[in-house]
C-alpha positions in Angstrom: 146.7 112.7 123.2 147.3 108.9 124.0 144.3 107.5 122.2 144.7 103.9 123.7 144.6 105.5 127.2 141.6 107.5 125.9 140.2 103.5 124.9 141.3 102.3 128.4 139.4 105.4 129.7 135.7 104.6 128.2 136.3 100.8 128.6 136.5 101.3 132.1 134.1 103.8 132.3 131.7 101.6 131.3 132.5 98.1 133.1 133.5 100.3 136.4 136.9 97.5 136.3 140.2 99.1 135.4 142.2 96.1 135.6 139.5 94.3 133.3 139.4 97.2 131.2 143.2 96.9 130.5 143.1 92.8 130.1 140.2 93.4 127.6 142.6 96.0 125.7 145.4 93.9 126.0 146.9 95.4 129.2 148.6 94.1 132.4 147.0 95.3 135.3 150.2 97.7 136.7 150.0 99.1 132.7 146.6 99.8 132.7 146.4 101.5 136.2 150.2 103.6 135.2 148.1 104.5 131.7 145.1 106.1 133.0 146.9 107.8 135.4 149.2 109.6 133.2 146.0 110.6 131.0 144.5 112.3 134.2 148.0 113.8 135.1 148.2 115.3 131.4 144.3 116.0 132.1 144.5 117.5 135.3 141.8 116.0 136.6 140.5 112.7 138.1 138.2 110.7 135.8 137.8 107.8 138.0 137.2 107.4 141.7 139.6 104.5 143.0 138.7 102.6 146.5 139.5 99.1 148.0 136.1 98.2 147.1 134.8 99.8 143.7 135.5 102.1 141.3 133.0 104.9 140.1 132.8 107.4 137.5 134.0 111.4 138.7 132.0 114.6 137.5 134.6 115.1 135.2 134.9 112.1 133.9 130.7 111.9 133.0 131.8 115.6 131.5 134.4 114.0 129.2 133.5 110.5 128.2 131.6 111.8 125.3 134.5 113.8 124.1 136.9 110.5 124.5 134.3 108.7 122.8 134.1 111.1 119.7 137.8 111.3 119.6 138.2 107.8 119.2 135.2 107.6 116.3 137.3 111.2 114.7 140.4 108.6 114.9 138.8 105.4 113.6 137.0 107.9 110.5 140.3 109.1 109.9 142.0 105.9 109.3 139.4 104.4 107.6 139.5 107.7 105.1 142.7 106.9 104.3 142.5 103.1 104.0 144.0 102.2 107.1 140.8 100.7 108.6 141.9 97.5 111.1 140.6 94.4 109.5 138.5 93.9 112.4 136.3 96.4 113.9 137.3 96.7 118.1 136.1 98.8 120.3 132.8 98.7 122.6 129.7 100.1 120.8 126.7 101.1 123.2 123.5 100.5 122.0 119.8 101.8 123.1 116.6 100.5 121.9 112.8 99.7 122.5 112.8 96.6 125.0 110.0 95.0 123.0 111.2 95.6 119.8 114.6 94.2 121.0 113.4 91.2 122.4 111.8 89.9 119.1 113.8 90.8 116.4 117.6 92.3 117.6 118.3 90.0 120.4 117.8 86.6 118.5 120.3 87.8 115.4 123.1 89.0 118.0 124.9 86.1 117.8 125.5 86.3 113.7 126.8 89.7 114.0 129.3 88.6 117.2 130.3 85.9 114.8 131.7 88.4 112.3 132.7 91.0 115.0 134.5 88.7 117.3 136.7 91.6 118.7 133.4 94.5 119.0 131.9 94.6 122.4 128.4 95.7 122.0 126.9 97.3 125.7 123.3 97.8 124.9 120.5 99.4 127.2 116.9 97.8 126.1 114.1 99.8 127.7 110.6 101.7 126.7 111.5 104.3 128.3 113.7 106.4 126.0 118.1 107.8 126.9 118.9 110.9 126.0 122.0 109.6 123.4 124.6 112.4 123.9 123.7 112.5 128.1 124.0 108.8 127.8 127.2 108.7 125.7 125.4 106.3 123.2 126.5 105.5 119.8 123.7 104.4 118.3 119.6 104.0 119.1 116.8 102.8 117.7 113.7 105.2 118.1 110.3 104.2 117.0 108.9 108.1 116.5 109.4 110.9 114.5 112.8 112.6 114.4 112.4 115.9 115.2 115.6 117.1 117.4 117.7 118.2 115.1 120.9 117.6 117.5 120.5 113.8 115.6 121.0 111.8 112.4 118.8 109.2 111.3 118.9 106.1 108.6 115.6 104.6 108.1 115.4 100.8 109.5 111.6 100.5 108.3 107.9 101.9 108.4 106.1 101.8 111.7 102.2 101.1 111.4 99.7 101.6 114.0 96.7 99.6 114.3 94.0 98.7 116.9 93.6 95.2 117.9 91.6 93.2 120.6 91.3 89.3 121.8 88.4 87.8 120.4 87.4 87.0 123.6 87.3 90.0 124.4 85.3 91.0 121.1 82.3 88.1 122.2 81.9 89.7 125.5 82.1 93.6 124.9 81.0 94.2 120.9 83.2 95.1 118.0 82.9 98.7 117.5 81.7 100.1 114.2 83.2 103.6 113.9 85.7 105.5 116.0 83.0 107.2 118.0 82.0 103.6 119.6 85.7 103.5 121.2 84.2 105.6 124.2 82.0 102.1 125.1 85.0 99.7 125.7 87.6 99.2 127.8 90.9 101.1 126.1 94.5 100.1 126.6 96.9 103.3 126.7 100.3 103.1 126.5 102.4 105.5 128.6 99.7 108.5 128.6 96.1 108.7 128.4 97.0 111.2 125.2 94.4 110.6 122.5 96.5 109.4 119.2 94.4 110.6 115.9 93.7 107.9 113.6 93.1 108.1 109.6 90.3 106.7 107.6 90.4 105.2 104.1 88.8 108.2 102.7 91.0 110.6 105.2 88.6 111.0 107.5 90.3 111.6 111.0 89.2 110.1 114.4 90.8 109.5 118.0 91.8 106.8 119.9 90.9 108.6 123.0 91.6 106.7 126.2 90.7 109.3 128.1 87.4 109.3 126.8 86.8 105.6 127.4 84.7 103.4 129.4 87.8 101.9 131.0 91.4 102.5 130.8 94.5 100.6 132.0 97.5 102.4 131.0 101.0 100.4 130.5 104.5 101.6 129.8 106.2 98.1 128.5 105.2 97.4 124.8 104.8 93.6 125.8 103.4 93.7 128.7 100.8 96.0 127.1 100.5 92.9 123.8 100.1 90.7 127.1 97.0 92.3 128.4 95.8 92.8 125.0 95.7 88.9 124.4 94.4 88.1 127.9 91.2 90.4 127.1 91.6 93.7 129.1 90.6 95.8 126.3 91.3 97.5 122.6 95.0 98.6 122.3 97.0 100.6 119.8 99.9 98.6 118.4 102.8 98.3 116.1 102.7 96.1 113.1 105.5 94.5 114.2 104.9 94.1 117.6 101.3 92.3 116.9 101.9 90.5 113.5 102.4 87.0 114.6 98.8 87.2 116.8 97.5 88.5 113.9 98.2 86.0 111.7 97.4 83.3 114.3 94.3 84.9 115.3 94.9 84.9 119.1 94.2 88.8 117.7 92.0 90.5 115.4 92.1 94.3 113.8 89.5 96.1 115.1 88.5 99.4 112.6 90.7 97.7 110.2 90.0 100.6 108.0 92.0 102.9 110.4 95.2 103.3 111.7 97.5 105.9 113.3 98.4 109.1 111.7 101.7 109.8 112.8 104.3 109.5 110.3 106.0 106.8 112.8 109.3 105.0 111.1 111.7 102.9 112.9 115.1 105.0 113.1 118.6 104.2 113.6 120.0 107.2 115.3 123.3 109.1 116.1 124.5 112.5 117.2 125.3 114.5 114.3 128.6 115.9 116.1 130.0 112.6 115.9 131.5 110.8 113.0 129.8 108.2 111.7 132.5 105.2 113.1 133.1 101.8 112.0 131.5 100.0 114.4 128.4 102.2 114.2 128.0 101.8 110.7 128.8 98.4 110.7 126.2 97.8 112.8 123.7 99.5 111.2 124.4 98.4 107.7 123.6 94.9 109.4 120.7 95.8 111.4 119.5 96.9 108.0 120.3 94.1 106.1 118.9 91.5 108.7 115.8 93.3 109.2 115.3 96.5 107.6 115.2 94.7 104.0 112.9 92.9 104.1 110.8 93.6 107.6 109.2 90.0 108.8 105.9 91.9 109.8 105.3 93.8 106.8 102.6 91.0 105.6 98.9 91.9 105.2 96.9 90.2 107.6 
């Protein structure tokens, strides 16, 4: 199979442009349009939808971008195996994480890893709300919650701790509970689902944060929107380390029950479908993911 038509394929699967597909691959417009055409001819089948006006992905084609995708990563392993690797890495690498957790710590060290990828196009979804990798063709994610479908591989980025935290403000006007039981009297901050999350003592002793349960709740599903309210004084919210450190340490914040935290055994993975073959670009990119933050995680300071 023609892999570079296979590349032209997922390029402009995912920009929706054949011609600027093909430019970005090195192709003239008439080459890049003849290409894909003789992969669907050999395919028998139409991957793309052509108008005047747009091109869109077919059925079929949604059906067999993740197979293109893996048979370029099979390719890429291959060479490198035998110590063919290109000197640069190429290819577009698409990229889903936590929105929050983007916005502070991967967006601001983008440009470094560009700088030494020049020639890797990165295509990354940032959202809360968490794609399904292999539906969504992905190459990589970051998930901040157990693995548990066993459809995936994970590497380890860092540890994940939950705490409770509160504005001071809010602290002055509503009390500082005392035990986990004086939750139910103030004004709770859930995020996503009322669901109560158990919490762990310093003896063990186990507890709830219980929205549900609560004198008030407000309910957000955007992790900093949710620090937002938190600092403006709507209530007591459960939070990650990392998300909260620098309010901490500032004391626009303050740990409330510092004594207990969440259960779950939360770590912040780097994740991939175990059918695929662990590419360049995808380890690459994690190796510097884990380098740049993983090492030595900025939030993992006791405050």
């Amino acid at each position: 199979m023609d892999t570079d038509a296979l590349r032209l394929f997922i390029r402009a699967a995912d920009i929706l442009n054949i011609s600027a597909a093909g430019r970005d691959l090195g192709m003239a417009p008439a080459v890049s349009s003849a290409r894909l055409a003789k992969l669907e001819q050999n395919l028998g089948i139409e991957l793309l939808h052509r108008t005047t006006r747009k091109v869109s992905l077919s059925v079929e084609g949604a059906n067999f971008l993740p197979f293109a995708r893996e048979i370029i990563a099979q390719e890429e392993a291959a060479l490198a195996a035998l110590g063919r690797q290109m000197a640069t890495i190429k290819g577009t690498l698409r990229f889903t994480a936590p929105s929050s957790f983007a916005q502070l710590y991967i967006a601001p060290i983008l440009p470094k890893f560009l700088e030494q990828h020049p020639d890797l196009m990165l295509d990354l979804r940032l959202s809360d709300v968490q794609f399904d990798l292999i539906e969504g063709s992905y190459d990589l994610a970051l998930r901040n919650a157990p693995l548990v479908d066993t459809s995936l591989k994970g590497r380890k980025l860092a540890d994940d701790q939950r705490i409770l935290c509160a504005a001071p403000q809010y602290l002055d006007t509503h009390g500082v509970p005392d035990t986990p039981a004086d939750l139910t009297s103030h004004r709770l901050i859930a995020f996503q689902n009322l669901q109560p999350r158990p919490l762990t003592g310093p003896a063990g002793e186990n507890a709830f944060f219980d929205p549900a349960s609560a004198k008030g709740q407000l309910t957000i599903d955007d992790g900093q929107s949710q620090v937002r309210a938190t600092l403006a004084g709507a209530g007591i919210s459960l939070n990650a380390r990392w998300s909260v450190h620098e309010q901490l340490k500032s004391g626009r914040l303050v740990r409330v029950l510092p004594n207990f935290e969440a259960s779950e055994d939360s770590v912040l993975w780097l994740i991939y479908p175990k059918s695929n073959v662990l590419s360049p670009k995808v380890r690459v990119f994690m190796d510097f993911l884990v380098a740049e933050i993983g090492a030595k995680p900025p939030w993992e300071t006791q405050v």
